[in-house]
OpenMM code with the backbone's topology and positions (N, CA, C; nanometers):
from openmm import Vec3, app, unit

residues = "UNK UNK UNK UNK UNK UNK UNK UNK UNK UNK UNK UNK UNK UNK UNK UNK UNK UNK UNK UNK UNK UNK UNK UNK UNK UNK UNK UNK UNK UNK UNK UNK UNK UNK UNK UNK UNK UNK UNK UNK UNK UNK UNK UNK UNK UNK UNK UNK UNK UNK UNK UNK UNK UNK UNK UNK UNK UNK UNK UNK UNK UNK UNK UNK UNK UNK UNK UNK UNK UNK UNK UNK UNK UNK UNK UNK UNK UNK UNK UNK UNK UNK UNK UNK UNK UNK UNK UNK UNK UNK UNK UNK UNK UNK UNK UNK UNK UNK UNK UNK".split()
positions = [
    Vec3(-6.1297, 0.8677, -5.2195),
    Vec3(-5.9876, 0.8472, -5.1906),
    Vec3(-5.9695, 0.8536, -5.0392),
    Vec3(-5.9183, 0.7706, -4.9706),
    Vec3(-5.8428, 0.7620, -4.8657),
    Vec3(-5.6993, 0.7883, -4.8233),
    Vec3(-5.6588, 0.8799, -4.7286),
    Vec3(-5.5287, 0.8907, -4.6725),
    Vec3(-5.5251, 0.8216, -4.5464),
    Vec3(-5.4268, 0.7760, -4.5084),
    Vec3(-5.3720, 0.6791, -4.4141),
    Vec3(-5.2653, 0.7393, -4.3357),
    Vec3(-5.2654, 0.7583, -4.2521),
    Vec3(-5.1166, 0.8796, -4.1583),
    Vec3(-5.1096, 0.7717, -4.0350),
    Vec3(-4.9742, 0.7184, -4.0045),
    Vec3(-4.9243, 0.6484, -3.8452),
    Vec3(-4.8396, 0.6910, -3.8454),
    Vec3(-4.8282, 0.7484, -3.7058),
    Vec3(-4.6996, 0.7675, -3.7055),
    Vec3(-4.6465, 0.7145, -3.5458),
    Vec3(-4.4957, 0.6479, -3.5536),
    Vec3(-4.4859, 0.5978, -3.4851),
    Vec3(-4.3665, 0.6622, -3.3437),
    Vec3(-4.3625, 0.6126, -3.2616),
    Vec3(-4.2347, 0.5834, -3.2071),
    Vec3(-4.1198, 0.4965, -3.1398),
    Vec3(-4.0079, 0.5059, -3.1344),
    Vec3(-3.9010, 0.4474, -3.1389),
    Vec3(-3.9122, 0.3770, -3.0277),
    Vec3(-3.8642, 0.2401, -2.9638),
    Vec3(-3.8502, 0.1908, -2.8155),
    Vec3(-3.7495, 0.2899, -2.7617),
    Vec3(-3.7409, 0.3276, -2.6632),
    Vec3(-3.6559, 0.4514, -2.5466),
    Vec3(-3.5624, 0.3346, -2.5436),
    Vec3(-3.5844, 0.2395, -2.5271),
    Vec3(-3.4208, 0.1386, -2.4850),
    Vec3(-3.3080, 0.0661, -2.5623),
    Vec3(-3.3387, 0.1191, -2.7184),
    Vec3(-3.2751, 0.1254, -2.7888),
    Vec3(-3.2168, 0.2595, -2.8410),
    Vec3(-3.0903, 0.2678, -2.8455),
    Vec3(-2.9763, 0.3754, -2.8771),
    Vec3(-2.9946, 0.4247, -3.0154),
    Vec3(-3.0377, 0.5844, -3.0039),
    Vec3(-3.0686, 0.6332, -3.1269),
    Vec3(-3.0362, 0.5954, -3.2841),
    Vec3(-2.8732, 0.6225, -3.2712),
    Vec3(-2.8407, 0.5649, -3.3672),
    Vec3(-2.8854, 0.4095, -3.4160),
    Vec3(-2.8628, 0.3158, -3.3479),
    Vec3(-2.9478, 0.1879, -3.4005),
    Vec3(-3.1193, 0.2017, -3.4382),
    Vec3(-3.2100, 0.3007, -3.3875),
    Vec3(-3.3610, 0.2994, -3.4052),
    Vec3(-3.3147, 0.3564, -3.5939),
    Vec3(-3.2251, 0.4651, -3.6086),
    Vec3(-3.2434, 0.4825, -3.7421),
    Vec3(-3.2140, 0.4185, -3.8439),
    Vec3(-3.0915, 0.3176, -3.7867),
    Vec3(-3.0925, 0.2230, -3.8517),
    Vec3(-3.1705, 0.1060, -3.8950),
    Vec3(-3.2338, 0.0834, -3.7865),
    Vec3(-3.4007, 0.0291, -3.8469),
    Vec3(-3.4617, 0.0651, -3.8774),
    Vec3(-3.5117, 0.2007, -3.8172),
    Vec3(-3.5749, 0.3010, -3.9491),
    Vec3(-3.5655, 0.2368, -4.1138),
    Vec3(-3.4173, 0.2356, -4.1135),
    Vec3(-3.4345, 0.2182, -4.2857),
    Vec3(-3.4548, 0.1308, -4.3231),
    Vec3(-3.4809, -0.0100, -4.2452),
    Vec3(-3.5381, -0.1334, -4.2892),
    Vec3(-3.6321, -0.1054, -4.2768),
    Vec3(-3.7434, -0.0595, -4.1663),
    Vec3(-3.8606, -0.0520, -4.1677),
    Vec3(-3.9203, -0.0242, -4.3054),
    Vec3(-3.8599, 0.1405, -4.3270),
    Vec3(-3.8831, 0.2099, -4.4757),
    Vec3(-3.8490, 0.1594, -4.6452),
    Vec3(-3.7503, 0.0181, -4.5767),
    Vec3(-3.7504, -0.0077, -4.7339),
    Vec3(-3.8204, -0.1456, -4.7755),
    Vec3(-3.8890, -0.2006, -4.6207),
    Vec3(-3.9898, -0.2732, -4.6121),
    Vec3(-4.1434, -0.2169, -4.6868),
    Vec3(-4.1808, -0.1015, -4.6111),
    Vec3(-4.2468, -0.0642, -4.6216),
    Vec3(-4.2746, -0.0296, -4.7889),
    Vec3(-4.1873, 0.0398, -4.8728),
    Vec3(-4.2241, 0.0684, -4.9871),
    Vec3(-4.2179, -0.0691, -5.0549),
    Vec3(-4.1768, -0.1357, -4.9868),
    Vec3(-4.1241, -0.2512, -5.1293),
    Vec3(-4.3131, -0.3240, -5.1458),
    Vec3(-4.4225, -0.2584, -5.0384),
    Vec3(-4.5151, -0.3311, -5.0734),
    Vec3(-4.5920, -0.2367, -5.1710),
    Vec3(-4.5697, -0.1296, -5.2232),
    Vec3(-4.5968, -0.0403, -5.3657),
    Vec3(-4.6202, -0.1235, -5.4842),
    Vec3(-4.6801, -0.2002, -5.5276),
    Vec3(-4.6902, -0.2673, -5.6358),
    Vec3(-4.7136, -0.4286, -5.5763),
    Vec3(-4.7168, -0.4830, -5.5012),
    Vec3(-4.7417, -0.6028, -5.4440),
    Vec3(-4.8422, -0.5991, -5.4362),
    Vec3(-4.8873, -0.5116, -5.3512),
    Vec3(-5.0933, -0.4656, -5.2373),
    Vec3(-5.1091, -0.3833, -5.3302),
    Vec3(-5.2349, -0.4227, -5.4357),
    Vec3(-5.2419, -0.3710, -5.5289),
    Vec3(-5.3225, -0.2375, -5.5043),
    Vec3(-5.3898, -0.2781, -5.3471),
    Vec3(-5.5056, -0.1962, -5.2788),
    Vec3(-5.4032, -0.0616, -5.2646),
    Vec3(-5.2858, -0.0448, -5.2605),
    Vec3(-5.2175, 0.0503, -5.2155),
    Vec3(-5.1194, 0.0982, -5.3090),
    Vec3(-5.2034, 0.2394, -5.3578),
    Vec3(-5.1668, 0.3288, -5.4422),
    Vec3(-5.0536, 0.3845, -5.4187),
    Vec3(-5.0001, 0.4798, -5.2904),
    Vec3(-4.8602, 0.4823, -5.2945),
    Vec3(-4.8366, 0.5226, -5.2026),
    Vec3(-4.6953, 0.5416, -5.0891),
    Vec3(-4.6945, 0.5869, -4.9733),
    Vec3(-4.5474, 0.6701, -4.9837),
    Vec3(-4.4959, 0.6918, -4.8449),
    Vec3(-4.4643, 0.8200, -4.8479),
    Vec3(-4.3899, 0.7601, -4.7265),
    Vec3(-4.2765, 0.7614, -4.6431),
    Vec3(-4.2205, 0.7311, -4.5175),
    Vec3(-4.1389, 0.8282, -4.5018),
    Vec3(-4.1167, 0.8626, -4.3531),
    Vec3(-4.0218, 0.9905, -4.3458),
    Vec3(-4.0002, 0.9642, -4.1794),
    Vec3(-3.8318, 1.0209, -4.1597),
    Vec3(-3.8315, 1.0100, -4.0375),
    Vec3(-3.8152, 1.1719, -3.9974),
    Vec3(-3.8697, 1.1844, -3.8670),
    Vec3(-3.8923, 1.3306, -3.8321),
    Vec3(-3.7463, 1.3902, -3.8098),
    Vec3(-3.7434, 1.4926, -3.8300),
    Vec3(-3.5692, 1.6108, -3.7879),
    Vec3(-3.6202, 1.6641, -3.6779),
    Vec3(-3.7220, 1.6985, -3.6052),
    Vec3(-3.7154, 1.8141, -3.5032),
    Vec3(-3.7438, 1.7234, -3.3840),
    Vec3(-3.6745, 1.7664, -3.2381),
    Vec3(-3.7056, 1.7019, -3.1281),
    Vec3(-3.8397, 1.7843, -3.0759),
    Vec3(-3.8934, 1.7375, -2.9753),
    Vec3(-3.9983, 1.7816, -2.9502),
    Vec3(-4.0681, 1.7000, -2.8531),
    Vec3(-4.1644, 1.7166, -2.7404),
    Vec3(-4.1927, 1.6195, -2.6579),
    Vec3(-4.3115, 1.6287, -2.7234),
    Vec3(-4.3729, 1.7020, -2.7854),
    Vec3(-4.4915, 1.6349, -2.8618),
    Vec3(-4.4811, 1.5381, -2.9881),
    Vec3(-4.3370, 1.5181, -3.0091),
    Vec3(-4.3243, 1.4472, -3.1348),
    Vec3(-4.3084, 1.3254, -3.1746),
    Vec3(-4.3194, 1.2814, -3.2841),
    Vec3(-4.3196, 1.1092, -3.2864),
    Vec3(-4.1846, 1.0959, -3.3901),
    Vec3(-4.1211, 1.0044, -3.3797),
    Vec3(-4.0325, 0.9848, -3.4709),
    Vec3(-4.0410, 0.9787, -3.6113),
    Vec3(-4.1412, 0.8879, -3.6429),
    Vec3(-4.1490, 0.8672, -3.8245),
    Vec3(-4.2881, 0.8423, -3.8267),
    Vec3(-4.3252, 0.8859, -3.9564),
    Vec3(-4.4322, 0.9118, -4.0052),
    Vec3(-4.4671, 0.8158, -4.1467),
    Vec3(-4.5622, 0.7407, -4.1835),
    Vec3(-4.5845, 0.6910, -4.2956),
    Vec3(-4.7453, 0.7572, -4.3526),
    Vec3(-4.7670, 0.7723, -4.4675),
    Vec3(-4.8452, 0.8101, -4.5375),
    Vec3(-4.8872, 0.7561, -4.6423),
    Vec3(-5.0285, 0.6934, -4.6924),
    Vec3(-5.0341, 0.6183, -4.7720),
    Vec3(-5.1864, 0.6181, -4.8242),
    Vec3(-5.1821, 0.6343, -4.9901),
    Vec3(-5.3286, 0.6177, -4.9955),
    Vec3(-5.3780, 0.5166, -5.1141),
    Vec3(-5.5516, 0.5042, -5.0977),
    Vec3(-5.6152, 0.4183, -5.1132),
    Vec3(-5.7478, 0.4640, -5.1683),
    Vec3(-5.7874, 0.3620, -5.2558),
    Vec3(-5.8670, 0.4090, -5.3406),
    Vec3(-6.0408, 0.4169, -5.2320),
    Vec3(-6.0486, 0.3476, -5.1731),
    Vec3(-6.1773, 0.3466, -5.0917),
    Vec3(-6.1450, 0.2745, -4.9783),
    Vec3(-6.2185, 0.2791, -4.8412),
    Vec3(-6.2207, 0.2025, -4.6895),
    Vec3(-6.1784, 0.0725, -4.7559),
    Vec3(-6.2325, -0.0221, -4.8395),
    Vec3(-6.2530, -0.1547, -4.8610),
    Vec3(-6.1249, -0.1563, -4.9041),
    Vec3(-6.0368, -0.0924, -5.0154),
    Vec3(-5.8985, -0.0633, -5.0112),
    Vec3(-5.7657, -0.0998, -4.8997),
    Vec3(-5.8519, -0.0152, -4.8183),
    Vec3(-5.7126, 0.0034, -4.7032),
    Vec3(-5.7501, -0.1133, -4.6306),
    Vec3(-5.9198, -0.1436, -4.6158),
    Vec3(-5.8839, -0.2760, -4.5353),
    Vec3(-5.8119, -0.4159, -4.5919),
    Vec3(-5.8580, -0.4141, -4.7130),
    Vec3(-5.7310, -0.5197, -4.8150),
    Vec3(-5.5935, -0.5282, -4.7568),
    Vec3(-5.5277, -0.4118, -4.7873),
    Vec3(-5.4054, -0.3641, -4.7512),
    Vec3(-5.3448, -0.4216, -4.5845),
    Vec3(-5.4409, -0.3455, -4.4835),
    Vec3(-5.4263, -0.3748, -4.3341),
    Vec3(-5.4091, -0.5640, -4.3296),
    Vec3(-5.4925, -0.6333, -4.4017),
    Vec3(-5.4837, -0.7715, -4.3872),
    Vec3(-5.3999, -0.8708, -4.4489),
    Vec3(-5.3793, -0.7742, -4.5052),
    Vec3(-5.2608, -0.8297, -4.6619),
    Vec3(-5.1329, -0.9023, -4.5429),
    Vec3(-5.0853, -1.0419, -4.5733),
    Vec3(-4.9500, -1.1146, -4.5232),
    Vec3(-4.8675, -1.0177, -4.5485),
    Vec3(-4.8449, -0.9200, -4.6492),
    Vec3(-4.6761, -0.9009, -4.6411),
    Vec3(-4.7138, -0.7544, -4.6092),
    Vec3(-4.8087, -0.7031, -4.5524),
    Vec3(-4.8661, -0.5658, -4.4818),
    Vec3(-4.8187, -0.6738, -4.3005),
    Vec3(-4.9291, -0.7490, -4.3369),
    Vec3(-4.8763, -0.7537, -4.1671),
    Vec3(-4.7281, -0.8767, -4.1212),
    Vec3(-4.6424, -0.8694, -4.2112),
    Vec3(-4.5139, -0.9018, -4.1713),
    Vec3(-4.4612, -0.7721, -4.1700),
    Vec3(-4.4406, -0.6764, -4.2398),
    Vec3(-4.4094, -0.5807, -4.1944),
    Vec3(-4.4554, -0.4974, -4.0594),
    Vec3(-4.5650, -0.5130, -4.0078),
    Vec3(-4.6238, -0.4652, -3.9080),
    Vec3(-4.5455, -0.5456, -3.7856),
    Vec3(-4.4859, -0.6597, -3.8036),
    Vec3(-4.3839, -0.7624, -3.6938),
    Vec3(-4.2543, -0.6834, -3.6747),
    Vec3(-4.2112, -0.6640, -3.8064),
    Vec3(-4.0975, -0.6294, -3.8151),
    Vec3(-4.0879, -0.4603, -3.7074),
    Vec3(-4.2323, -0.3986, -3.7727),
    Vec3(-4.2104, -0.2383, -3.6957),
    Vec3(-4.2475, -0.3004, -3.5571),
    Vec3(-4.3342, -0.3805, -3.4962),
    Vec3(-4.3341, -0.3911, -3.3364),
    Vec3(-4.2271, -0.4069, -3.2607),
    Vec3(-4.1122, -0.5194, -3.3689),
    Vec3(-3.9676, -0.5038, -3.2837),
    Vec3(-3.8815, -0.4071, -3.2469),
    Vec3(-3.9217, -0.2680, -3.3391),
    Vec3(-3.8443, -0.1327, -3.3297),
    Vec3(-3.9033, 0.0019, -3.2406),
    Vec3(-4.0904, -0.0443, -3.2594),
    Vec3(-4.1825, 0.0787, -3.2054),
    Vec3(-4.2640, 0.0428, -3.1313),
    Vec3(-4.2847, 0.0976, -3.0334),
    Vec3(-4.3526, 0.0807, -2.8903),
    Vec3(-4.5030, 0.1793, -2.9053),
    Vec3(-4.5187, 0.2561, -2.9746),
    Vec3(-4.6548, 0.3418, -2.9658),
    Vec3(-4.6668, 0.4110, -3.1429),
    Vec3(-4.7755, 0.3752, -3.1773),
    Vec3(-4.8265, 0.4610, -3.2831),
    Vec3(-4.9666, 0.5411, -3.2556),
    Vec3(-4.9680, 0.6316, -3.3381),
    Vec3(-5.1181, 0.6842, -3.3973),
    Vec3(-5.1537, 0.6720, -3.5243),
    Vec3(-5.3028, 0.6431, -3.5279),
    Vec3(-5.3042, 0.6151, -3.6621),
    Vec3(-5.4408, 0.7682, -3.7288),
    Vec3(-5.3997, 0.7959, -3.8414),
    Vec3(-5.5881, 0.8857, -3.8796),
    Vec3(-5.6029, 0.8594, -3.9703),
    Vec3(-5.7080, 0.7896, -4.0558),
    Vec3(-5.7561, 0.7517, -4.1609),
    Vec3(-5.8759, 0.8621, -4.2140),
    Vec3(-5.8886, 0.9211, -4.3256),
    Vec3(-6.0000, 0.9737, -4.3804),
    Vec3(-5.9499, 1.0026, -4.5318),
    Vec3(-6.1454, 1.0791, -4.5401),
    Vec3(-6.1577, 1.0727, -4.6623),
    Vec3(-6.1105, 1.1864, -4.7130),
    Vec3(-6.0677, 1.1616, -4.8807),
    Vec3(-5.9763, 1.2900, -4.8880),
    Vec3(-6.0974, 1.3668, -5.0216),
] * unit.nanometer
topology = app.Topology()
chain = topology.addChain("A")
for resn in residues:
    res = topology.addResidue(resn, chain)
    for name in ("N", "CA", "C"):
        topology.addAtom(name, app.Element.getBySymbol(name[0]), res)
């Protein structure tokens, strides 16, 4: 089993309130590929509550049955239209992939 953790953050030049509001497109992008990418068992999106200069805004979580899994997933069209959609909102992610 594989877990999948990015977490991202917001562009600084967009006004909070509007980033959360994409937030929730991002997030209802994001789940709607739960049953599409068959490679992808189920995920998890959350936007963070605490400020913090070590912190990132939102977090996605998602897992997968093996590497060959998630790379399905990563290549999948409606994985990476969503990945368009988050570049227009987020300027920096991290990503950690392992085995669980």
């Amino acid at each position: 089993m594989i877990k999948h953790i990015v977490m991202f953050r917001f562009k600084p030049e967009i006004p909070r309130e509007r980033s959360i509001e994409n937030f929730r497109k991002i997030r209802t992008a994001l789940e709607a590929l739960v049953g599409p990418i068959e490679s992808l068992l189920n995920m998890e999106v959350g936007l963070n509550f605490k400020d913090s200069e070590r912190a990132m805004d939102w977090v996605l979580t998602a897992h997968f049955e093996s590497e060959e899994a998630l790379a399905i997933y990563q290549k999948h069209p409606l994985h990476l239209s969503v990945v368009s959609l988050i570049n227009e909102y987020c300027f920096d992610a991290k990503v950690v992939d392992y085995h669980l």
